[in-house]
C-alpha positions as CSV (number, residue, x, y, z in Angstrom):
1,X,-16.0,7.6,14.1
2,X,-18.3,10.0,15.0
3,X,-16.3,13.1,13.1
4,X,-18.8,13.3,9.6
5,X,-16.8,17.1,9.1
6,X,-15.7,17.2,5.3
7,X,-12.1,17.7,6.6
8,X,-12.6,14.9,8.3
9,X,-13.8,12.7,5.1
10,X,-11.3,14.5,3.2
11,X,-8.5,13.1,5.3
12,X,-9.7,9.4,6.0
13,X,-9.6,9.5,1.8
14,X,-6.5,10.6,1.9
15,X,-5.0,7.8,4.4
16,X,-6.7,5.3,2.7
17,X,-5.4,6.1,-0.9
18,X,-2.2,6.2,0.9
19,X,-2.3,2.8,2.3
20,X,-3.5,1.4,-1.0
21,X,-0.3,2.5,-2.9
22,X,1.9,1.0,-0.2
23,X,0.5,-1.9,0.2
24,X,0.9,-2.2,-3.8
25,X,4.4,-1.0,-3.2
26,X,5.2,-3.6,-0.6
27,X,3.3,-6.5,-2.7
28,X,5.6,-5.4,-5.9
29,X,8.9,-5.2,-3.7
30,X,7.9,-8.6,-2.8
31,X,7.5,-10.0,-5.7
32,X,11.0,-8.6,-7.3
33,X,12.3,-10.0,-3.8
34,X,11.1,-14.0,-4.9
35,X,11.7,-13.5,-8.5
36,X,15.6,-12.2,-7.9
37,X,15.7,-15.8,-4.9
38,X,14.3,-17.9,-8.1
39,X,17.0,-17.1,-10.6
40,X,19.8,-17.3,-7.7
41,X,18.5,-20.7,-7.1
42,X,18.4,-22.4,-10.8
């Protein structure tokens, strides 16, 4: 990583606020996944 350009910095930001909200997105979409399995089961 030897691109220190601010475009550069700007865009590695960018991806990594990106792959923050879907990983979020994917935990939550998980979790509504094993809650909805729960209540089928009882």
């Amino acid at each position: 990583m030897g691109d220190k350009s601010p475009k550069a910095k700007d865009k590695a930001k960018k991806q990594d606020t990106a792959g923050k909200s879907q990983k979020k997105a994917a935990a939550s979409a998980k979790q509504k996944v094993s809650s909805t399995v729960e209540k089928k089961g009882k």
